[in-house]
Structure formats: structure tokens, C-alpha cells
C-alpha positions in Angstrom: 26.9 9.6 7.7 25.0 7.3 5.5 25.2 7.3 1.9 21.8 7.3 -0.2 22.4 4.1 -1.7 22.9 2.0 1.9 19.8 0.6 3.4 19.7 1.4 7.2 18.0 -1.4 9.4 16.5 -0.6 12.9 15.3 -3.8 14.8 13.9 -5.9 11.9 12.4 -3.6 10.0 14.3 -2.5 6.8 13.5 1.0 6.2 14.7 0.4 2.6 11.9 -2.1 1.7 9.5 -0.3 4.2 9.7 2.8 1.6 8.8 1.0 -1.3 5.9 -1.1 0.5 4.6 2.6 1.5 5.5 3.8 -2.4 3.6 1.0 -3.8 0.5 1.1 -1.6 0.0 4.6 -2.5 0.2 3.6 -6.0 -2.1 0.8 -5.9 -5.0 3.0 -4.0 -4.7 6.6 -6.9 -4.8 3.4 -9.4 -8.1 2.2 -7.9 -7.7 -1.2 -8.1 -8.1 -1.6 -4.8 -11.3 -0.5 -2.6 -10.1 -0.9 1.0 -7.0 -0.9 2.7 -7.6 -4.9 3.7 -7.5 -5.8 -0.2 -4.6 -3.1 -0.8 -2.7 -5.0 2.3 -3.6 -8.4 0.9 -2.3 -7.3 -3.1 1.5 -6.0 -1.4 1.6 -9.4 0.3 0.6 -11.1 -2.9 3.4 -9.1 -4.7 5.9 -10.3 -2.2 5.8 -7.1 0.3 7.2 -8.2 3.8 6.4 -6.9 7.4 2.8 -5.3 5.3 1.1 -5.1 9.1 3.7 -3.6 10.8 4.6 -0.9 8.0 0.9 0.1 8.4 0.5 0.0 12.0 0.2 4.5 12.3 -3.5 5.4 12.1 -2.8 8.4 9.7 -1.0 6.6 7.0 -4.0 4.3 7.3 -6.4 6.9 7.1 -5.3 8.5 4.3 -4.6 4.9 2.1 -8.0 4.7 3.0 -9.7 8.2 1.9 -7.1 7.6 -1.5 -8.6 3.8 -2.2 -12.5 5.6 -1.4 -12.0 7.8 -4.0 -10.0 6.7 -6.5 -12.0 2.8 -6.3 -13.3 2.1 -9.8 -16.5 -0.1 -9.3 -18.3 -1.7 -11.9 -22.0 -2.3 -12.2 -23.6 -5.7 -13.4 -25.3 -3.5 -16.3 -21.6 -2.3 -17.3 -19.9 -5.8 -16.8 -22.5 -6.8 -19.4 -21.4 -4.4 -22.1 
């Protein structure tokens, strides 16, 4: 049994940190500060995120950061930069 405040780690990955990489990559794409899943991998390693490639390795959890940074990407103009 494992109590909810120990972090479990399998090879070299700790699942503890790997939750809160996945956490905060879903936060950074419904904020829409980041347009792609390249620029929302390269703000988690800026923020001090380790293992960033490998916890993003599955093709569905990259699909869907990337359908959630699409949508949710606020772009600006040059006309609105302007004002």
C-alpha cells in the first residue's frame, strides 16, 4: 500500500513530478499562451519541468495538448498590437 503523500518512482521517471508536468501543460494550453505543443514543451522546460520529452512521448496526450493549444491560442494582429 502506498500512501497519497509518497512519490512512487519506476525506472527514472518520477511519477510525482510527471503529474504536475502533465497538470501544468494542460494549464498552459486552456490559458492560450502557448500555440503549439513545441513552445508549450519549451515553456515547462523553461519553468524547470524535467524528463518534458519523455512525459509526452503517447500520441494521444499529444493530440489533445495540441487540439487544447489550437483552440484556446490567443493571437494578436499587427492592427491590434498597435492599439
Amino acid at each position: 500500500m502506498n500512501p497519497s503523500n509518497t512519490v512512487v518512482i519506476y525506472g527514472k521517471i518520477d511519477i510525482g513530478s510527471t503529474r504536475g508536468t502533465i497538470e501544468r501543460a494542460f494549464q498552459l494550453a486552456l490559458s492560450g499562451s502557448v500555440g503549439t505543443v513545441s513552445d508549450l514543451k519549451a515553456m515547462l522546460r523553461k519553468e524547470g519541468h524535467a524528463a518534458v520529452d519523455a512525459t509526452f512521448s503517447g500520441s494521444a496526450l499529444k493530440t489533445e495538448l495540441r487540439r487544447l493549444c489550437r483552440i484556446n491560442c490567443v493571437t494578436i494582429t499587427p492592427m491590434q498590437a498597435r492599439t
